[in-house]
N, C-alpha and C positions, 0 to 999 in steps of 0.2 A: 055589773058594769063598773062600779066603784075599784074593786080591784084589779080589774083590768086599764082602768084608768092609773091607777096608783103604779102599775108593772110598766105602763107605757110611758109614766111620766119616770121611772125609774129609767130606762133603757134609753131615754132620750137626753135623760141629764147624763147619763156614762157615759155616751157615747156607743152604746154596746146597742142600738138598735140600727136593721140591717132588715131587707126583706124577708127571712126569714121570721121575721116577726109582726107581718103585715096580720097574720090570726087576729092579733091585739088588736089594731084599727077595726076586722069585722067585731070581736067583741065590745068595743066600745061603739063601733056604729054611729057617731056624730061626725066623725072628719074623712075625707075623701081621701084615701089610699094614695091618690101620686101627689096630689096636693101637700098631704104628709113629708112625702118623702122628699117632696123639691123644697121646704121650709128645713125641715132636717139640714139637707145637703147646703142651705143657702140662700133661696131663692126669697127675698123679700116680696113677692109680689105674688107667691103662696100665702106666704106667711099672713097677708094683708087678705086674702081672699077667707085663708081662715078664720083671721078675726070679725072681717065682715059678717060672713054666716054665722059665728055662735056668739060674737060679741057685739050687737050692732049698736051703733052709739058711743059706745064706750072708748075713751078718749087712753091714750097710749102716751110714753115718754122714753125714747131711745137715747141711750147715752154709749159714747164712745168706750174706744179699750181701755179697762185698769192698766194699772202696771204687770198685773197676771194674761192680758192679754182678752180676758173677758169682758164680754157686751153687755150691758145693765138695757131691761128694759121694764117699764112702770107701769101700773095700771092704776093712774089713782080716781078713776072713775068708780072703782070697784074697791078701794081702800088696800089694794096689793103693794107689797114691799117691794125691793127692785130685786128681778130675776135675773140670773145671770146665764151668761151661756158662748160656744167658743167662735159664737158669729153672731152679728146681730139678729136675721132670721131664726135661729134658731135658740136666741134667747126669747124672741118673740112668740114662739111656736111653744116653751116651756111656760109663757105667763099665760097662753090662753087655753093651758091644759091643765093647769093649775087653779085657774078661775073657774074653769067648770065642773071641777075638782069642788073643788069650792060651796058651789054653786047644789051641786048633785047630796053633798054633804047635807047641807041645808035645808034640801028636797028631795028628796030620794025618788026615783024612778021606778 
């Protein structure tokens, strides 16, 4: 699971993940396949529904575009640096795959 996490968090910071790589979501098996992909594509209100199921509690900080056009967002509930990403959803979708990255790290399954 760990490396399939790590491939998924690769493909989502590139940009290079597409349904062809929906495999990954069943090998990680924590996050809901369209939910995924509507956070990917945008959708804040994915992105929020993910957080709820694997981060519940855990307090968030969105910040506006750099000058690179990138979306910062924060987890410092969980002591996370700011994640960045080319919409704010899917900067959001990168800090809570990262935290349970994290998280998995920590405690292995």
């Amino acid at each position: 699971m760990i490396d399939a996490m790590k491939r998924l968090i690769e493909a989502t910071e590139s940009g290079t993940w597409d349904e062809s790589w929906r495999w990954l979501l069943d090998n990680v098996g924590i996050i809901d396949p369209q939910r995924f992909s509507d956070a990917y594509l945008g959708s804040l209100d994915a992105a929020k529904a993910i957080h709820d199921a694997l981060l519940p509690g855990c307090r968030i900080e969105l910040f506006g575009p750099t000058a690179q056009g990138l979306y910062g967002v924060g987890l410092p509930t969980l002591g996370q640096d700011m994640v960045f990403g080319p919409n704010p959803a899917r900067a959001w979708l990168l800090a809570i795959l990262r935290a349970k990255l994290a998280q998995t790290d920590q405690d292995p399954l």
